[in-house]
N, C-alpha and C positions, 0 to 999 in steps of 0.2 A: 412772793414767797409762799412755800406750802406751810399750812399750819400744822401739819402733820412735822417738819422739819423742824418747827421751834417748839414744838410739846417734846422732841427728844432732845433740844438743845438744853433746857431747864430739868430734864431726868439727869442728863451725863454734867452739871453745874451741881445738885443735889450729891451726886454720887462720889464728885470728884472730892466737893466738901466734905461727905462723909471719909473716905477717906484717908484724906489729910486729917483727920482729929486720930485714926488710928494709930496707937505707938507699943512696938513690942513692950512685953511683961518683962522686966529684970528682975522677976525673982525666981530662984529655980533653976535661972540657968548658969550652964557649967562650960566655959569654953573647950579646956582643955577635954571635957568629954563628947562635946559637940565634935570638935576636929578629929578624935580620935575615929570615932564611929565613922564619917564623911570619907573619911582615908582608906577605912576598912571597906565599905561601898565602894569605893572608887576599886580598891583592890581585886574583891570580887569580880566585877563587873569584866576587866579585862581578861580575868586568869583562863575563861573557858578555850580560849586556842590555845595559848602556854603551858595549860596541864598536859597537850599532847603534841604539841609543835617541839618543843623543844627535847622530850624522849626520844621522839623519834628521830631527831636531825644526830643527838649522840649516838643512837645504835645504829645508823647510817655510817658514821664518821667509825665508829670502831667496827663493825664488819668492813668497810675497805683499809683501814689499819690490817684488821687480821689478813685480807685479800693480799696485801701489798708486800705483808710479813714472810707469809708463806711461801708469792712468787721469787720473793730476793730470796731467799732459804735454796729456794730448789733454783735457781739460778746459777748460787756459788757452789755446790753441789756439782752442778753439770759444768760449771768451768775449774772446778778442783779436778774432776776424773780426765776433760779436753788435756790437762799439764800435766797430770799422771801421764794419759797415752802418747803426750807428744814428747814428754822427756825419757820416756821408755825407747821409743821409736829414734828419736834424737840421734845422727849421723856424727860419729869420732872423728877425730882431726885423721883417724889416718883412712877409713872411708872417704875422704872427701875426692872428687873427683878433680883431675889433673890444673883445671884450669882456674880454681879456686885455691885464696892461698891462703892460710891458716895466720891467725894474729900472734904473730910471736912477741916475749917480752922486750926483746932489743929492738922495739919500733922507739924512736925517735920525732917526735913531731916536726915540722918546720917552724922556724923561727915567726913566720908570717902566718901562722896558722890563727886561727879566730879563737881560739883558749888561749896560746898565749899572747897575741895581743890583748887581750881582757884584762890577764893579769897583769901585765905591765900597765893598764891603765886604771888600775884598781890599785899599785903600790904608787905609783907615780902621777895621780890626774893631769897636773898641769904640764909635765914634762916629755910623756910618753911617746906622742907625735913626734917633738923636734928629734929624737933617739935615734928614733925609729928611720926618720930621715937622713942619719948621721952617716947611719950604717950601710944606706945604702949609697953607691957609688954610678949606678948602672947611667946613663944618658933617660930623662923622658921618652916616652912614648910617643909619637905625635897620632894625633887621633884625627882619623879622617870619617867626616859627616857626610851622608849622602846627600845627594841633590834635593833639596827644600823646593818645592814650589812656590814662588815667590810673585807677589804682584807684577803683572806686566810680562811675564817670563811663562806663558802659557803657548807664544805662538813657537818659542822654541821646542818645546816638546811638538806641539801638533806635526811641524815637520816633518821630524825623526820617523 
């Protein structure tokens, strides 16, 4: 062993001693002014990007507000004057040309049509389908599916 290493084991045994007899003073002190003050440091210490991080992220955020305000403004604007000139311009039922045919009031829907099946199933939930079925009289449809290719059924096509 160096002697040099145990002349500083007995310095840091002294010192450690010393030390430990060390004990804070209780008199004088003030917690609640102790913390208060720590907090105000601690507050400090952070606020130097906050005092301009956060200005600027708000005058960011309202000049694209005003950016945004102004585009929708002049948006409905230009599609206010598009329905001014398009209902100026706008073709009368008796302009219309021969092969178009004008919606008169005496249209009648079909019974089958998709508003009023709705309604019939919006007064009536549970019952509306069998009615529906009542009414009609006509024979099924038979429905014919085309040819499926099916396992094993490939040397028939190659054939053909």
């Amino acid at each position: 062993m160096d002697s040099s290493s145990s002349h500083s084991e007995d310095e840091l045994k002294a010192l450690e001693s010393r030390l430990a007899e060390w004990r804070p003073a209780t008199e004088g002190l003030d917690t609640d002014a102790m913390l208060y003050t720590a907090g105000m440091e601690a507050g400090r210490r952070g606020s130097g990007r906050g005092r301009v991080l956060w200005p600027t992220l708000c005058l960011a955020l309202a000049l694209a507000c005003a950016g945004l305000g102004t585009w929708g403004l002049t948006e409905r604007s230009e599609h206010q004057a598009l329905l001014i000139q398009v209902s100026e311009h706008a073709p009368t039922t008796s302009n219309l040309p021969s092969g178009v045919m004008a919606v008169s009031d005496s249209y009648v829907p079909s019974p089958k049509d998709y508003l009023q099946l709705r309604r019939l199933a919006e007064q009536d939930p549970g019952n509306w389908l069998s009615s529906l079925q009542q009414n009609e009289t006509q024979q099924p449809k038979l429905v014919t599916f085309p040819n499926i290719l099916r396992a094993g059924e490939y040397d028939r096509f190659r054939d053909q």
